[in-house]
N, C-alpha and C positions, 0 to 999 in steps of 0.2 A: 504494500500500500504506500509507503514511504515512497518506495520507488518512482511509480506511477507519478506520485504528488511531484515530483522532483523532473522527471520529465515531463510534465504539464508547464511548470513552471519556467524551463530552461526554455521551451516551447514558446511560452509566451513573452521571454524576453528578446527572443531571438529580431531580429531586423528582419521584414520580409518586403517584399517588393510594395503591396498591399497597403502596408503599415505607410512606406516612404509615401505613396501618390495618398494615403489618408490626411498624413502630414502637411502636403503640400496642397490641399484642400481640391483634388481632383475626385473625379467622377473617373471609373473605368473610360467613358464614352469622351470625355476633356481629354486625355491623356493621351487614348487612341488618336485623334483629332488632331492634337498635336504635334503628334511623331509620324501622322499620317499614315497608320499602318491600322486594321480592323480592331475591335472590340475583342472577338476571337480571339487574338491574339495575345490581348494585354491579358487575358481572360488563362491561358493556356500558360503565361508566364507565371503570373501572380498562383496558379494552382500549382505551379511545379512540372508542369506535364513536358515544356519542352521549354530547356533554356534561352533568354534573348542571344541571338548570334545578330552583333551589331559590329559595324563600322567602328574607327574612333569619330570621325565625325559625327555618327550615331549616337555612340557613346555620352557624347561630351554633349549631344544634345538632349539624353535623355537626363543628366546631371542636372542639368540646364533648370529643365521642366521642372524635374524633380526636387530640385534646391538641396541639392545631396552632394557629398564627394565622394570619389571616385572609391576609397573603403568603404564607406555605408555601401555603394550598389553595388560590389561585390558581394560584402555581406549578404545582402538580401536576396542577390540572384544565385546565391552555393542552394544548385540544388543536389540532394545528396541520396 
């Protein structure tokens, strides 16, 4: 049980993509819009399902959006 508690917790301190564009007071639908790539997408990052494979100019503009540095979104995008 201890356990469980403890990996709920690391869980929910963790950085996740989700977390950042919450931060940065976006809507899945704002963010997609901005990076100009679908909903689908932001959607498939943020679950984990397939990591962003971006550009650095990509990159640097999802930072951008996101009002993140370049460790935060790594952080958040280690899918594991």
């Amino acid at each position: 049980m201890y356990t469980e508690h403890l990996a709920m917790t690391e869980e929910n301190n963790q950085l996740t993509l989700a977390k950042l564009r919450l931060r940065a007071g976006l809507t899945q639908r704002q963010l997609a819009d901005r990076l100009g790539i679908t909903i689908k997408t932001i959607s498939a990052w943020e679950r984990g399902v397939v990591e962003p494979r971006l550009t650095f100019t990509e990159t640097e503009r999802l930072m951008e959006v996101l009002q993140c540095s370049l460790e935060e979104l790594v952080e958040a995008t280690n899918v594991e």
